[in-house]
BAVEX-159545 format. One record per residue: residue number from 1; residue in three letters; x, y, z of N, C-alpha, C in turn. Coordinates in nm, 2 decimals. Example, Ala and Ser with C-alpha at 12.3 -4.5 7.8 and 13.67 -1.06 7.14 Angstrom:
BEGIN
r k->1 | r->ALA | nc1->1.32 | nc2->-0.57 | nc3->0.78 | cac1->1.23 | cac2->-0.45 | cac3->0.78 | cc1->1.32 | cc2->-0.33 | cc3->0.78
r k->2 | r->SER | nc1->1.28 | nc2->-0.22 | nc3->0.71 | cac1->1.37 | cac2->-0.11 | cac3->0.71 | cc1->1.29 | cc2->0.00 | cc3->0.79
***
This chain:
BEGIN
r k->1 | r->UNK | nc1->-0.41 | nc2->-2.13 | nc3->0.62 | cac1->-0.55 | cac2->-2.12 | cac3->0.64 | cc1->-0.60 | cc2->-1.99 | cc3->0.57
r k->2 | r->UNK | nc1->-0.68 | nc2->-2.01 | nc3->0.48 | cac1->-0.79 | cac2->-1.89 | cac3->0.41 | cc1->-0.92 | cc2->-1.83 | cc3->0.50
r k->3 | r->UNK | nc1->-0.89 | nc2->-1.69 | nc3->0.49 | cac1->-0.99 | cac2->-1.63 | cac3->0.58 | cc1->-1.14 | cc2->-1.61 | cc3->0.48
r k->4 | r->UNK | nc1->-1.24 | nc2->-1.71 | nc3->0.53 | cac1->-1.34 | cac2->-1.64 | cac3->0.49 | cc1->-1.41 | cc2->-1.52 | cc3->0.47
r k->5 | r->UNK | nc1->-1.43 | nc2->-1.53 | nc3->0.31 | cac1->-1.46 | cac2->-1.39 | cac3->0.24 | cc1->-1.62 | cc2->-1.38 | cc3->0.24
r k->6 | r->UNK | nc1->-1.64 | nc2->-1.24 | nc3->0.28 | cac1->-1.77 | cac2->-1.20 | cac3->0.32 | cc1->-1.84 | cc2->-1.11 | cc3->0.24
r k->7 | r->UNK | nc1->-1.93 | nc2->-1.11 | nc3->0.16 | cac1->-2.01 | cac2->-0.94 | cac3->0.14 | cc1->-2.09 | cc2->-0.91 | cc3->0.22
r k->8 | r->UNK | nc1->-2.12 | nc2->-0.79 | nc3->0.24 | cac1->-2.03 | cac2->-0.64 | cac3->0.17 | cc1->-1.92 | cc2->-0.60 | cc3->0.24
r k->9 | r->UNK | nc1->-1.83 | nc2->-0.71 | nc3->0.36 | cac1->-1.75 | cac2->-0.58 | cac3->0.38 | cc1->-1.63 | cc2->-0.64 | cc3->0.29
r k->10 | r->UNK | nc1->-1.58 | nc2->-0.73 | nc3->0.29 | cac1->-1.52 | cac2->-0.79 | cac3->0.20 | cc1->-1.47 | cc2->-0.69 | cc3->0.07
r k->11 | r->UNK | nc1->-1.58 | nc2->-0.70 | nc3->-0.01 | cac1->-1.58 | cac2->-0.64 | cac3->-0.13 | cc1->-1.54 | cc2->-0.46 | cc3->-0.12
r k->12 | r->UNK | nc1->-1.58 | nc2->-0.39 | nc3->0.01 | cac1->-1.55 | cac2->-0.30 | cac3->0.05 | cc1->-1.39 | cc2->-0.24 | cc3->0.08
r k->13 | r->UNK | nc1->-1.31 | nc2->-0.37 | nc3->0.19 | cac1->-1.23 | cac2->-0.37 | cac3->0.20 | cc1->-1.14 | cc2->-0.37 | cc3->0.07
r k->14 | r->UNK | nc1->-1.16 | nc2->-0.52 | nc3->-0.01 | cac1->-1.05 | cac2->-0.48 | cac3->-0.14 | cc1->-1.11 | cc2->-0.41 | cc3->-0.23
r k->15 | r->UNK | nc1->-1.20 | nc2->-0.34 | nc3->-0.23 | cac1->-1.21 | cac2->-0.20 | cac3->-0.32 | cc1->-1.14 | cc2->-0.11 | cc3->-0.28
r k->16 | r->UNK | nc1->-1.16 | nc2->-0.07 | nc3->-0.13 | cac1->-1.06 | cac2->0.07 | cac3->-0.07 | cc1->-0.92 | cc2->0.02 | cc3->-0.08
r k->17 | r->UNK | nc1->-0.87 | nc2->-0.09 | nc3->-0.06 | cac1->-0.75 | cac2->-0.16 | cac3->-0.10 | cc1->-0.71 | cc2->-0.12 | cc3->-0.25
r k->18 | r->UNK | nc1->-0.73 | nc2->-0.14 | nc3->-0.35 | cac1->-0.71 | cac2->-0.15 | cac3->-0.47 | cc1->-0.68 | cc2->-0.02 | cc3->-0.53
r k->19 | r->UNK | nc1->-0.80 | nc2->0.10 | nc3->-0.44 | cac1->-0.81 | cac2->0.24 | cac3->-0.43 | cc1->-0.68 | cc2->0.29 | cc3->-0.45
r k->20 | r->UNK | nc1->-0.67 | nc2->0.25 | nc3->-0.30 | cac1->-0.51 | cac2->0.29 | cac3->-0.23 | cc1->-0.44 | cc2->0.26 | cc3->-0.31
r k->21 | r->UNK | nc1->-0.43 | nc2->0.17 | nc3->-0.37 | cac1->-0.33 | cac2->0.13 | cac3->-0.45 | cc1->-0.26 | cc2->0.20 | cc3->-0.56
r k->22 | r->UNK | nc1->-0.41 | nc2->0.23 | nc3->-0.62 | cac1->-0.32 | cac2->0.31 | cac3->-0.73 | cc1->-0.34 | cc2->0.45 | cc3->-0.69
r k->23 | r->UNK | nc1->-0.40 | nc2->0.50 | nc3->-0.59 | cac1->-0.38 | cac2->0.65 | cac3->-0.54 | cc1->-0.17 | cc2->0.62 | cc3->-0.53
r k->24 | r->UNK | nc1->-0.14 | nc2->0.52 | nc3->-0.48 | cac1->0.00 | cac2->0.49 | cac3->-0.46 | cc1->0.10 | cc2->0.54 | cc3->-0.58
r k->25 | r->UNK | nc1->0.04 | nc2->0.45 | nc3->-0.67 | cac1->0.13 | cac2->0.44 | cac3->-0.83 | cc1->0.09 | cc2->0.60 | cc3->-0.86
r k->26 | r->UNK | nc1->-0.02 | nc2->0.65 | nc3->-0.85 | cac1->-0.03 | cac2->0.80 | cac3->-0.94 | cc1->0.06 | cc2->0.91 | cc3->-0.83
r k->27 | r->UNK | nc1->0.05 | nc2->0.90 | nc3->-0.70 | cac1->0.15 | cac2->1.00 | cac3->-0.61 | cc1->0.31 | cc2->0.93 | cc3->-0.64
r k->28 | r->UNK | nc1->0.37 | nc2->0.81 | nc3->-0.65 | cac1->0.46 | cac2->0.76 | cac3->-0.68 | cc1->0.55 | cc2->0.84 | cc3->-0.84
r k->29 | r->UNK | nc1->0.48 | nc2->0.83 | nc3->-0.92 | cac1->0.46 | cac2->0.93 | cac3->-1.01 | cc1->0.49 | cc2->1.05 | cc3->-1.00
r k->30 | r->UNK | nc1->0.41 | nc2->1.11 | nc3->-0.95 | cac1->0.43 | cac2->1.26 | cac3->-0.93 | cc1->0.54 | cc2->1.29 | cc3->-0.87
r k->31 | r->UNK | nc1->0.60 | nc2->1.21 | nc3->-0.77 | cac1->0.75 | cac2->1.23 | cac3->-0.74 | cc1->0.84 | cc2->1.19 | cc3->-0.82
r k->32 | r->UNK | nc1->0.79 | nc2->1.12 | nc3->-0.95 | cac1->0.94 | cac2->1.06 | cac3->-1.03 | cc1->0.99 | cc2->0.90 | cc3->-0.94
r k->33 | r->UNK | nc1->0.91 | nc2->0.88 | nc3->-0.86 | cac1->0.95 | cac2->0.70 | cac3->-0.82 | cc1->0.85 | cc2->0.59 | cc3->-0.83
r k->34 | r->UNK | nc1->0.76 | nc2->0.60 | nc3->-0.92 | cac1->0.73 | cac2->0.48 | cac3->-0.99 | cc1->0.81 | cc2->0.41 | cc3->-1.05
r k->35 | r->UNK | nc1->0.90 | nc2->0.36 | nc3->-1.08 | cac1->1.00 | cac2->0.29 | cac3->-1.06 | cc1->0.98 | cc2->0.18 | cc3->-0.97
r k->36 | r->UNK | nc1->1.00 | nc2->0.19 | nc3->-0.81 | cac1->0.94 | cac2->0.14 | cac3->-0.71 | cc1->0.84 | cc2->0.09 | cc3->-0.66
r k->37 | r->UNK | nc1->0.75 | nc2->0.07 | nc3->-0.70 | cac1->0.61 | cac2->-0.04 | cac3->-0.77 | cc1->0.64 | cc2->-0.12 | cc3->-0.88
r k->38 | r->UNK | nc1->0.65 | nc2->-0.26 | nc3->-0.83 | cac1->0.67 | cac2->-0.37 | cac3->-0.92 | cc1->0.54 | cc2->-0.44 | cc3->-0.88
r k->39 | r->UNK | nc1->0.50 | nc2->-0.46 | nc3->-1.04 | cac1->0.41 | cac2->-0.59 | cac3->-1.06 | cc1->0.44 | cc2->-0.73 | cc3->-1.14
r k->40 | r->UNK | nc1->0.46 | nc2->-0.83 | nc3->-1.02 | cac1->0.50 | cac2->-0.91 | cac3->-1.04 | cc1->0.37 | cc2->-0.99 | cc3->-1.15
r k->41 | r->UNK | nc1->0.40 | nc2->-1.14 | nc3->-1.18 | cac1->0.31 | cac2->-1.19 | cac3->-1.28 | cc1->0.17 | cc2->-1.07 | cc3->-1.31
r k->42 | r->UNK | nc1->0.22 | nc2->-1.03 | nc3->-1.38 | cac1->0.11 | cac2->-0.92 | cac3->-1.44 | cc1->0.01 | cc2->-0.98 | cc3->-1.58
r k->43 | r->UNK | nc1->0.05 | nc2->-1.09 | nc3->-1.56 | cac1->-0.11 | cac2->-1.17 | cac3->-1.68 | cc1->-0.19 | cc2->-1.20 | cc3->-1.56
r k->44 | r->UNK | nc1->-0.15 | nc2->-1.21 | nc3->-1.50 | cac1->-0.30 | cac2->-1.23 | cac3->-1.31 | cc1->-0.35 | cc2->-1.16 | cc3->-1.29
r k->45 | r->UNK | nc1->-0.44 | nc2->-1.19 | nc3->-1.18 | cac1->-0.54 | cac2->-1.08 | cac3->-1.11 | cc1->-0.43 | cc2->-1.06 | cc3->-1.04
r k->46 | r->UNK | nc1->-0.45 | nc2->-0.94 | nc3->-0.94 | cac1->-0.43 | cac2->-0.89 | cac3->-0.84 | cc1->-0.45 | cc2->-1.01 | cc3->-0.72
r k->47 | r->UNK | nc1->-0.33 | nc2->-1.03 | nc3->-0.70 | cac1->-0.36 | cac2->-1.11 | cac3->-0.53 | cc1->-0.38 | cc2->-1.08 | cc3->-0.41
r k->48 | r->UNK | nc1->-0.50 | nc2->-1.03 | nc3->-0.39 | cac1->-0.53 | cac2->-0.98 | cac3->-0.23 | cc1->-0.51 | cc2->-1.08 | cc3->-0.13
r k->49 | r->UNK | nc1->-0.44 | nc2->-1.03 | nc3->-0.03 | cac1->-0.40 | cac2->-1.13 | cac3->0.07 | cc1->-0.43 | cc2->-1.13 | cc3->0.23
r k->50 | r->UNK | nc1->-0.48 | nc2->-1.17 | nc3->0.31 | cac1->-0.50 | cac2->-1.11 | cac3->0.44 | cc1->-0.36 | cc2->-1.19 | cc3->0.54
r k->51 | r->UNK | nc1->-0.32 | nc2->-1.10 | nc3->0.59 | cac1->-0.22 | cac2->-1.14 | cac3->0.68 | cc1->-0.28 | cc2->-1.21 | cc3->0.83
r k->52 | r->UNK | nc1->-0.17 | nc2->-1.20 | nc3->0.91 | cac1->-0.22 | cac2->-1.27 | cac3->1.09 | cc1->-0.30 | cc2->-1.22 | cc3->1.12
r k->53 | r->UNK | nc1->-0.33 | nc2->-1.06 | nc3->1.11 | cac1->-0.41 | cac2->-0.97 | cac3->1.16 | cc1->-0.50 | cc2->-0.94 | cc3->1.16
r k->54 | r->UNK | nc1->-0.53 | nc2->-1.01 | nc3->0.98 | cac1->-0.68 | cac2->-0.95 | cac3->0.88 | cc1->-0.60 | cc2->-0.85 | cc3->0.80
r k->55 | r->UNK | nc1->-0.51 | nc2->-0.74 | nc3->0.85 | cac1->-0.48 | cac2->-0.68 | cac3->0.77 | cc1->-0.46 | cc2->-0.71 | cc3->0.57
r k->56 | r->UNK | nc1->-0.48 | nc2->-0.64 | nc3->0.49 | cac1->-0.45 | cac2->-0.66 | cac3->0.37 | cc1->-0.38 | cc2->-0.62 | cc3->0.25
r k->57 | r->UNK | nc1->-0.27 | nc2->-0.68 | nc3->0.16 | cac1->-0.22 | cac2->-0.59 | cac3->0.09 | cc1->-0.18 | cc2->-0.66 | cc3->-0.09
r k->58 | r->UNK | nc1->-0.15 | nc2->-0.61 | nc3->-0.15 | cac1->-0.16 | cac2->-0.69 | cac3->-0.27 | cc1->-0.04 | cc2->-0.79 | cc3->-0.30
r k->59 | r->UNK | nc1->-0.08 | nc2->-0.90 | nc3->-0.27 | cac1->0.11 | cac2->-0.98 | cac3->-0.27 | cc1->0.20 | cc2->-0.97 | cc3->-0.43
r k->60 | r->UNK | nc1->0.14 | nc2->-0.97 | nc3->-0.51 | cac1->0.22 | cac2->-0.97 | cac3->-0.67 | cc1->0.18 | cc2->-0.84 | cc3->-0.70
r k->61 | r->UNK | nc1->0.17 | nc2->-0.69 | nc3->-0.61 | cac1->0.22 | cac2->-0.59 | cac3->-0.63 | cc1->0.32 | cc2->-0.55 | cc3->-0.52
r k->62 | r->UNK | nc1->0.45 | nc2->-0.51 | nc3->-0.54 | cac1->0.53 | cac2->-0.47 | cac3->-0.44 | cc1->0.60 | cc2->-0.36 | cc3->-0.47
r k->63 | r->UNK | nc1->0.65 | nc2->-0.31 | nc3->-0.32 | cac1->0.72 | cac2->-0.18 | cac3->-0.32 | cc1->0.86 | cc2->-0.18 | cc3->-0.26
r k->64 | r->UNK | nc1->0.94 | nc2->-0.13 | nc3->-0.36 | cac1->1.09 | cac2->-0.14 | cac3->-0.35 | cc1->1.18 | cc2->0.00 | cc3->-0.33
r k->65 | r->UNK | nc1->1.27 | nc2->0.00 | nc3->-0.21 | cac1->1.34 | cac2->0.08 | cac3->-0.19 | cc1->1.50 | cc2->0.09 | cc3->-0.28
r k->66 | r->UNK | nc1->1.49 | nc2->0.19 | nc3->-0.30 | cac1->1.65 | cac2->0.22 | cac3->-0.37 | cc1->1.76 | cc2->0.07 | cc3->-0.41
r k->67 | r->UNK | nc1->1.74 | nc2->0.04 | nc3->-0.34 | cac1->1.84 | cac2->-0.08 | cac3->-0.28 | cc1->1.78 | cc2->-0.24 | cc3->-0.33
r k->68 | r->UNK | nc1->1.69 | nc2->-0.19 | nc3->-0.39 | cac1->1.60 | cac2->-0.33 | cac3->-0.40 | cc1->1.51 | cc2->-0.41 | cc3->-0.30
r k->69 | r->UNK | nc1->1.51 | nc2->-0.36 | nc3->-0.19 | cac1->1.47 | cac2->-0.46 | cac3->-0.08 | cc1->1.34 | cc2->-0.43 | cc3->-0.04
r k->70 | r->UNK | nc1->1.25 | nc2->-0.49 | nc3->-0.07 | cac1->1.04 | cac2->-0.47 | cac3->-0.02 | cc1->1.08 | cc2->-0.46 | cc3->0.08
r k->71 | r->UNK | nc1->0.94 | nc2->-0.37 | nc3->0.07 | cac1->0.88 | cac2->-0.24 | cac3->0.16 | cc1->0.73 | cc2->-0.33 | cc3->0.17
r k->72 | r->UNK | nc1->0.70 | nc2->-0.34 | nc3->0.34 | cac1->0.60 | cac2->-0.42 | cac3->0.34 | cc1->0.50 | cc2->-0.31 | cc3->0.35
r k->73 | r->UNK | nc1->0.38 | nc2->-0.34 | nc3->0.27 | cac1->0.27 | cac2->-0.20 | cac3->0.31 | cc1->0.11 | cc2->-0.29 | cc3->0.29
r k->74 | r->UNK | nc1->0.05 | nc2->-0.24 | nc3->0.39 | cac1->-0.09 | cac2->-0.29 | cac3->0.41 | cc1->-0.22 | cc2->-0.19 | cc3->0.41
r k->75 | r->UNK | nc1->-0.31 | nc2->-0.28 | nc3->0.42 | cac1->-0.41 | cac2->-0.17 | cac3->0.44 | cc1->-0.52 | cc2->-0.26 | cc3->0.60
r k->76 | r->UNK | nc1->-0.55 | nc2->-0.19 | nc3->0.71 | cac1->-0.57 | cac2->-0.25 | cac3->0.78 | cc1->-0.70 | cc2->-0.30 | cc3->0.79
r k->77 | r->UNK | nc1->-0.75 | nc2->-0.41 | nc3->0.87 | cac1->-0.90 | cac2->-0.45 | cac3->0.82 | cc1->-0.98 | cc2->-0.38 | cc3->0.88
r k->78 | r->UNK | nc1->-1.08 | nc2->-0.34 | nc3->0.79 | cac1->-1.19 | cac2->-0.29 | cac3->0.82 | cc1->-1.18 | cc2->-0.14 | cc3->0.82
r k->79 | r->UNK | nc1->-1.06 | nc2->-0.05 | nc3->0.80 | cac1->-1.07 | cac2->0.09 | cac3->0.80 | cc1->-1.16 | cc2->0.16 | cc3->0.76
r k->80 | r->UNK | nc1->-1.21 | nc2->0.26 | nc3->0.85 | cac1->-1.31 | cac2->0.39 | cac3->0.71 | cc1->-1.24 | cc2->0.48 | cc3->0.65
r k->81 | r->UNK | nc1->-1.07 | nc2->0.50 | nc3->0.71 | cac1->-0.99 | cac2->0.57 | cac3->0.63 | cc1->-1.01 | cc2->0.58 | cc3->0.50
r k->82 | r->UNK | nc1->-0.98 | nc2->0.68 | nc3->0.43 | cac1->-1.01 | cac2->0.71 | cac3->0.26 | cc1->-0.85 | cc2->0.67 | cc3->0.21
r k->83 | r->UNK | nc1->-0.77 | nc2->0.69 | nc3->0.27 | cac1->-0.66 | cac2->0.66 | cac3->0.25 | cc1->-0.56 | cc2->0.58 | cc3->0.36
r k->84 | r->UNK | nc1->-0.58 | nc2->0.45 | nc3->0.33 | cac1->-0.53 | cac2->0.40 | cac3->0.47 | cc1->-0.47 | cc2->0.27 | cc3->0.44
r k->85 | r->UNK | nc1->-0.33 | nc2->0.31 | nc3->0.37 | cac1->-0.19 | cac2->0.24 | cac3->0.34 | cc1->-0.11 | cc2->0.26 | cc3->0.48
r k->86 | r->UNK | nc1->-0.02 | nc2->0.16 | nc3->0.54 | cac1->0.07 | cac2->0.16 | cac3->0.63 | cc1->0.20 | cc2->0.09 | cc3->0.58
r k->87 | r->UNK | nc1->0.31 | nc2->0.14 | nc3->0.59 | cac1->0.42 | cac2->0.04 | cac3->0.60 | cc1->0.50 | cc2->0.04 | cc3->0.74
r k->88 | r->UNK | nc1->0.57 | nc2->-0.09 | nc3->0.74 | cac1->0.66 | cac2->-0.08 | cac3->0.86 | cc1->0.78 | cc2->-0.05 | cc3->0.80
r k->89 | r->UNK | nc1->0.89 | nc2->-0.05 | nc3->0.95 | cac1->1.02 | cac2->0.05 | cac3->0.90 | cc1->1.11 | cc2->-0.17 | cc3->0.95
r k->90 | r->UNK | nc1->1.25 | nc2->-0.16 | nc3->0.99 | cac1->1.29 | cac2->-0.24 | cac3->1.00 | cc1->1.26 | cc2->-0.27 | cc3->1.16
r k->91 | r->UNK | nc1->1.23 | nc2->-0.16 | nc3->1.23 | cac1->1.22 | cac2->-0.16 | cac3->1.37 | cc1->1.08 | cc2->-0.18 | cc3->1.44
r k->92 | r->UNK | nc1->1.00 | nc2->-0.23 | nc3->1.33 | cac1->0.83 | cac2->-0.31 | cac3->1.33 | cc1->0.79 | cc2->-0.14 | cc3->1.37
r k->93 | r->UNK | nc1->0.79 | nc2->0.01 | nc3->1.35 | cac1->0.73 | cac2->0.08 | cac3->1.39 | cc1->0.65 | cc2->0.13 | cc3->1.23
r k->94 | r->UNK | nc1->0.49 | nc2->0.11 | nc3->1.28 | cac1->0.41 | cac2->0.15 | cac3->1.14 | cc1->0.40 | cc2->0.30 | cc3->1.12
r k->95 | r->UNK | nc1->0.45 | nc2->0.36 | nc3->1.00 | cac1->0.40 | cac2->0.46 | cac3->0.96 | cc1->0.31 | cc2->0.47 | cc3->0.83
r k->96 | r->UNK | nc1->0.22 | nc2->0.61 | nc3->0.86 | cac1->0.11 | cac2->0.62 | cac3->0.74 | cc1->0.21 | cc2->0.63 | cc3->0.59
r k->97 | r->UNK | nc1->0.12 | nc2->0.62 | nc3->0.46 | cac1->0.18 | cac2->0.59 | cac3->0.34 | cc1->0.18 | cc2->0.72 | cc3->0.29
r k->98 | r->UNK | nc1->0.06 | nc2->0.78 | nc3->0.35 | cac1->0.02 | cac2->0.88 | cac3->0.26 | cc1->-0.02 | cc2->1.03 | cc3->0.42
r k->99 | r->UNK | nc1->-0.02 | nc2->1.10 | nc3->0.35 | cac1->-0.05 | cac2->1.23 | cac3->0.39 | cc1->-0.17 | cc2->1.29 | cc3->0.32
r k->100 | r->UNK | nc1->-0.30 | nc2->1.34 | nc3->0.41 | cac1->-0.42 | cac2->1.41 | cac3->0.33 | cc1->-0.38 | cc2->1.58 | cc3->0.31
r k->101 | r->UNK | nc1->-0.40 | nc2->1.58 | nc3->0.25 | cac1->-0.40 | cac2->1.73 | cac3->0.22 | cc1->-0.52 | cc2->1.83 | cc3->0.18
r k->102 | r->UNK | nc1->-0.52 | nc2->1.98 | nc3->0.20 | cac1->-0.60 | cac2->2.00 | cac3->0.24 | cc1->-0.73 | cc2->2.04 | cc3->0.18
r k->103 | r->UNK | nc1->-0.68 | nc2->1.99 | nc3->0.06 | cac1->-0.83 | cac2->1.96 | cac3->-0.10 | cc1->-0.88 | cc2->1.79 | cc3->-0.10
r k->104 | r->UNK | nc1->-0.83 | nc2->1.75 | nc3->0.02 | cac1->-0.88 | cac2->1.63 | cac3->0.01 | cc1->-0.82 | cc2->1.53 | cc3->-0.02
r k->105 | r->UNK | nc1->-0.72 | nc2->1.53 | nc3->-0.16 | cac1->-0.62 | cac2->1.44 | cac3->-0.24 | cc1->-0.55 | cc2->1.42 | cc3->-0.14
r k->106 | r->UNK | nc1->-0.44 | nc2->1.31 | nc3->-0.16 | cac1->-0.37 | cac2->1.25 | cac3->-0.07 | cc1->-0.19 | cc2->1.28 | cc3->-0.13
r k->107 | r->UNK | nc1->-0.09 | nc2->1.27 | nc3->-0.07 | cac1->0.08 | cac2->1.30 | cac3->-0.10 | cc1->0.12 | cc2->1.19 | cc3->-0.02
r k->108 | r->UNK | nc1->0.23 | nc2->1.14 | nc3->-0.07 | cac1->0.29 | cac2->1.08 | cac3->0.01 | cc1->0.35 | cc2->1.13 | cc3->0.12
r k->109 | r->UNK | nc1->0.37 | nc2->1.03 | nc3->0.29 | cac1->0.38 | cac2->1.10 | cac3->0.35 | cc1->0.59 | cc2->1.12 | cc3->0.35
r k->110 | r->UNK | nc1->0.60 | nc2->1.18 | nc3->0.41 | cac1->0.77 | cac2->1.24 | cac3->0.40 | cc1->0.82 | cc2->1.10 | cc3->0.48
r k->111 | r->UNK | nc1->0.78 | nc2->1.04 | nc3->0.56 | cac1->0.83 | cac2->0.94 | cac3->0.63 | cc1->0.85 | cc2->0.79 | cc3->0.48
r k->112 | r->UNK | nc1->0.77 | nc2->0.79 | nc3->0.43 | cac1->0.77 | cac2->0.65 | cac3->0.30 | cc1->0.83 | cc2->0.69 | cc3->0.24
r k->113 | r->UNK | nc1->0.85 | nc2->0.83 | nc3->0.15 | cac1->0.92 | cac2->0.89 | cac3->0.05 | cc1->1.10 | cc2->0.91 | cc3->0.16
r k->114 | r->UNK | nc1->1.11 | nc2->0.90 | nc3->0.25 | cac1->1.25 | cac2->0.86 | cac3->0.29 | cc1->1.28 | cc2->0.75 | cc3->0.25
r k->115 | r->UNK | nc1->1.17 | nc2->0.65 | nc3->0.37 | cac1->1.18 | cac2->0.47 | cac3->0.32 | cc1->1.23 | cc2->0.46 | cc3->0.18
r k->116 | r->UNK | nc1->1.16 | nc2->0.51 | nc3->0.09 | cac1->1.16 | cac2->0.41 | cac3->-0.08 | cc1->1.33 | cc2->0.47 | cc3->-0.10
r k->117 | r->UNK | nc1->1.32 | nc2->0.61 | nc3->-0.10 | cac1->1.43 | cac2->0.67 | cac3->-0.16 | cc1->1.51 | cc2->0.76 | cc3->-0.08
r k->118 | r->UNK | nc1->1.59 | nc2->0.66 | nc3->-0.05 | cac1->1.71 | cac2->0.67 | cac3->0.06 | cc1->1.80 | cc2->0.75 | cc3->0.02
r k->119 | r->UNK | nc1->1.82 | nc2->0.79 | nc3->-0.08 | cac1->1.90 | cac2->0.85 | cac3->-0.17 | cc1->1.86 | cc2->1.03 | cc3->-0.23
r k->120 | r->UNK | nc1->1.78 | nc2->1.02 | nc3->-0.20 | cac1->1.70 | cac2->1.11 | cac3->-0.22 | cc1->1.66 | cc2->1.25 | cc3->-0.14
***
């Protein structure tokens, strides 16, 4: 079942969605693990997808830990958050993606940068 898409919050939501997203890829980056962001069929749009919850996250962009194995990460519905990525761990407990800092910009937070890179 497809969740009816609405404006303006709709278009709100996968804007701050898409945001996050690549605020993702450019801090991913800056640590040296973009790598870890795969875009699957990349002649498509972007597939925005809402889960059980409403929550939303891009399904043919994914995030991979060391080992190969997705990393589920969402953005929840309706947030005013400016930065408001979550992933779960294996033990269903959500942590933030990102950490604000104190010019505003966003870091990844130390808890995801474990997740992706175990090794690390």
């Amino acid at each position: 079942m497809k969740m009816q898409r609405t404006a303006p919050r709709d278009l709100f939501n996968d804007g701050n969605l898409l945001t996050n997203y690549g605020h993702l890829y450019i801090c991913l980056e800056k640590e040296g693990l973009e790598e870890h962001m795969r875009h699957y069929k990349k002649e498509e749009q972007f597939e925005i997808v809402h889960n059980i919850c409403g929550d939303t996250y891009v399904a043919n962009v994914r995030i991979v830990d060391t080992e190969g194995e997705s990393i589920e990460i969402h953005r929840p519905c309706n947030s005013r958050e400016k930065y408001s990525l979550y992933f779960t761990d294996s033990d269903e407990e959500e942590y933030e993606v990102f950490t604000e800092c104190d010019d505003g910009s966003c870091a990844l937070s130390k808890e995801f940068i474990n997740r992706i890179a175990k090794d690390k």
